[in-house]
VOGU-3710 file (C-alpha; in Angstrom, 3 decimals, decimal comma):
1> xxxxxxxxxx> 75,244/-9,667/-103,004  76,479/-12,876/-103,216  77,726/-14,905/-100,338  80,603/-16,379/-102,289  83,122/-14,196/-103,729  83,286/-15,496/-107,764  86,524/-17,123/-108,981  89,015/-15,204/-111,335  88,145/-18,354/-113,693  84,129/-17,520/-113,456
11> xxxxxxxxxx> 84,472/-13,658/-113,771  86,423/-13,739/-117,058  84,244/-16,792/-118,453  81,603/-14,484/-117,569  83,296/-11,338/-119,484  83,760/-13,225/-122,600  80,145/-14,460/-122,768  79,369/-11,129/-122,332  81,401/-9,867/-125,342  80,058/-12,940/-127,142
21> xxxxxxxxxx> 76,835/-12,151/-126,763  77,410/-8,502/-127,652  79,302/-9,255/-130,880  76,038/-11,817/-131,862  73,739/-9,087/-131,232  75,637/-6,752/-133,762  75,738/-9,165/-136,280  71,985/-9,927/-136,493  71,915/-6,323/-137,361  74,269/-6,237/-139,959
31> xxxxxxxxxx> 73,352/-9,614/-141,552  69,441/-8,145/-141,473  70,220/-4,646/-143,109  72,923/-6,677/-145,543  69,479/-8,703/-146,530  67,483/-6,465/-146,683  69,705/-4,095/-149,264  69,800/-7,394/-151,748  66,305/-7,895/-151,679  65,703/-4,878/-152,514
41> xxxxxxxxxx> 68,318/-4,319/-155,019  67,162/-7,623/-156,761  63,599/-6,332/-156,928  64,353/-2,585/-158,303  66,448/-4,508/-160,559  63,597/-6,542/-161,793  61,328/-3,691/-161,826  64,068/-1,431/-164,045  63,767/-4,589/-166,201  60,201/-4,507/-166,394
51> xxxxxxxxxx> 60,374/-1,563/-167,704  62,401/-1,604/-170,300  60,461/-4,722/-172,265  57,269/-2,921/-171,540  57,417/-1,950/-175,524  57,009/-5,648/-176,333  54,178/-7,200/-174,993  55,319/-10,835/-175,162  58,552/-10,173/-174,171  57,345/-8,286/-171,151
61> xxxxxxxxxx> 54,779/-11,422/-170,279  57,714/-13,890/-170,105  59,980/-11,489/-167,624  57,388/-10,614/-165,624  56,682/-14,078/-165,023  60,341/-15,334/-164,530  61,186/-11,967/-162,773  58,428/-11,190/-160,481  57,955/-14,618/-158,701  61,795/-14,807/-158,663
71> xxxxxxxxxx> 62,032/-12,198/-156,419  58,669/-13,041/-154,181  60,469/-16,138/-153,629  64,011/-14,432/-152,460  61,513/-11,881/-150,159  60,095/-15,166/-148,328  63,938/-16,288/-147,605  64,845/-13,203/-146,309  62,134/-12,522/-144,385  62,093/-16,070/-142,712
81> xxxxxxxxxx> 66,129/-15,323/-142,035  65,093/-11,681/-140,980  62,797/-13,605/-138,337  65,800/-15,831/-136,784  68,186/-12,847/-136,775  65,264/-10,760/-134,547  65,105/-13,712/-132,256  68,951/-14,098/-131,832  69,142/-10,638/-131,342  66,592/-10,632/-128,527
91> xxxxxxxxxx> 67,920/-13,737/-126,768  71,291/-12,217/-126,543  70,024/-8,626/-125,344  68,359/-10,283/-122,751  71,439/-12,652/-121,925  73,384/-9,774/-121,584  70,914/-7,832/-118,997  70,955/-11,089/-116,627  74,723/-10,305/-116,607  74,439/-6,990/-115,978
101> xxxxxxxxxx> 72,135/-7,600/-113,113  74,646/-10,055/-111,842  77,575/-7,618/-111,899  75,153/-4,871/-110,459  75,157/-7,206/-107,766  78,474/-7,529/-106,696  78,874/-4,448/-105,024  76,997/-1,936/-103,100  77,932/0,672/-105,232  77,155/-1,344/-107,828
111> xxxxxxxxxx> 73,740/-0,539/-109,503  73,575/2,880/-110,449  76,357/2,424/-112,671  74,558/-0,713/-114,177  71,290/0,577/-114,519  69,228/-1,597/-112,193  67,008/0,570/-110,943  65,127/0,563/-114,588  64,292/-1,801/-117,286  66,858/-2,650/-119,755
121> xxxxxxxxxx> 64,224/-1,469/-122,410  63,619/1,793/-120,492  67,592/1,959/-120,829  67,799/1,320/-124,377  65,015/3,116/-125,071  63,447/0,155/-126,525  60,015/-1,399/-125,211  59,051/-5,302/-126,760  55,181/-4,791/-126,765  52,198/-6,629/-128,214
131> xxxxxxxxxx> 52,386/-5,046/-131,831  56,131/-4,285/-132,117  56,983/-6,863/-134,587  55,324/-4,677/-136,986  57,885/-2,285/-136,840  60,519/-4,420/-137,846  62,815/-4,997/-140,402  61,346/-8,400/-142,000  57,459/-6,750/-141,237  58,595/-4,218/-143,710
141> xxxxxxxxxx> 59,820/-7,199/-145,910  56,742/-8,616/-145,776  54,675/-5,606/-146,686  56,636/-5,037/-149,756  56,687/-9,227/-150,617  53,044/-9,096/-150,268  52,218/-6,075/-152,310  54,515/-8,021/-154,870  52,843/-11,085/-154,696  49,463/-9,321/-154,979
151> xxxxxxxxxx> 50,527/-7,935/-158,585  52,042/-10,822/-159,319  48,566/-12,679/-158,923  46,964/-9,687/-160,528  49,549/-10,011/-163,639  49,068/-13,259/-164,188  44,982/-13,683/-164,066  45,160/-10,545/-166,623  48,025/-11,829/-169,050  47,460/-15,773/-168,932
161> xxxxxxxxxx> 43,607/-15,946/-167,934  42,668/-12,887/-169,723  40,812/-11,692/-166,761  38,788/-8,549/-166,725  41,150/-5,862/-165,562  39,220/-4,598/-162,355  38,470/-8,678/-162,023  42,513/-9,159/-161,994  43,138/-6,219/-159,476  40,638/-7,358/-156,705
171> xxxxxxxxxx> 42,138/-10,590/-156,971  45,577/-9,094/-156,759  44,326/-6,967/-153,552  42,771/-10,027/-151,628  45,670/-12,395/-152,414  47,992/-9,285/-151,194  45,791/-8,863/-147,950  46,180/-13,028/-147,823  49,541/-12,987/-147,879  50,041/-10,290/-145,359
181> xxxxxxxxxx> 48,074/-11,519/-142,838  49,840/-14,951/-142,887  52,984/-13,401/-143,026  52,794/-11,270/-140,173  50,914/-14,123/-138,242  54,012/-16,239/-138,841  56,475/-13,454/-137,542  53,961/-12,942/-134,546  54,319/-16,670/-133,315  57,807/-16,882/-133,985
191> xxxxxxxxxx> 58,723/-13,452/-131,726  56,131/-13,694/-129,281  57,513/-16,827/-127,455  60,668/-15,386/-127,444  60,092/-12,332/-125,979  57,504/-13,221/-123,644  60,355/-15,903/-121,710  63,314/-14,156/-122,188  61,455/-11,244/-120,328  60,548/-13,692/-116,833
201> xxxxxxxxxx> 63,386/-14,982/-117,461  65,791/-12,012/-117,059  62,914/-10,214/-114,680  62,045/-13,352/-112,729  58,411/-12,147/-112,073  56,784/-11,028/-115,622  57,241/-9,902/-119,074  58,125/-6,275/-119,586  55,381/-6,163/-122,589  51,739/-4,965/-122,730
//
């Protein structure tokens, strides 16, 4: 407990941040799964569109390459956006479990009712670990921007180089594997940080992640 009682002023600045910090958090998860549903609108759009001027060869070569890296371009803005809205939303989860701890403190009677005597991702059911960025929603962005750029790559060394089809695929594959592995090594530096100090931060001794 605290030797000071807190001020009436410092309690409700304290309740606001609180609901501040809760509203943020909801929004990163509405502005992800709001970009997420155009991205992949715009892309079974393009596809549909594919498919329809597959009957014309040359009109299916100029869509495909106005279409397709269209759309691999609008994947890499979402999923760099995706990657700030994961980060916001883990700063203020954590911001809001250091408050918690400090009204569990209060009291005496105080902690059960606050959780305290667990993790706040035991709580939520939620555990930040070593690979769980690639359960996210921009890692699953990724996967599906990478497979596009791979075909993309593939598509283009087969229509405009007139590459031997099994020739165009590989490269398609290893420019797909490329991508992914860059992508998700991007996400990786970008979450890692931020999980890793928010965690000793809110704990005070350690990151809650194996």
């Amino acid at each position: 407990m605290a030797d000071e009682k807190p001020t009436p002023e410092f309690m409700s600045a304290l309740g606001t941040e609180y609901f501040v910090l809760q509203s943020t958090a909801s929004s990163t998860i509405s502005e992800s799964g709001s970009r997420v549903s155009i991205y992949l609108s715009s892309l079974a759009s393009g596809l549909v569109a594919l498919g329809f001027s597959s009957a014309s060869p040359r009109a299916f070569g100029s869509l495909a390459f106005t279409v397709l890296p269209t759309v691999f371009v609008l994947g890499w803005f979402t999923i760099v956006r995706l990657i700030d809205t994961s980060v916001a939303n883990i700063v203020s989860l954590r911001r809001m479990e250091l408050i918690r701890r400090y009204y569990a403190a209060l009291a005496p009677i105080a902690p059960p009712y606050f959780g305290t005597g667990e993790s706040a991702t035991t709580r939520h059911s939620v555990r930040y670990g070593r690979w769980s960025f690639l359960f996210t929603m921009a890692s699953m962005v990724i996967t599906v921007n990478c497979v596009l750029g791979g075909a993309t790559i593939a598509l283009i060394c087969d229509l405009a180089f007139k590459a031997p089809l099994p020739a165009a695929a590989g490269i398609g594959v290893v420019s797909g594997l490329a991508l992914l592995m860059l992508s998700l090594r991007y996400e990786h530096r970008r979450l890692t940080p931020v999980v890793l100090s928010s965690a000793t931060a809110v704990t005070g001794s350690g990151p809650e992640i194996t």
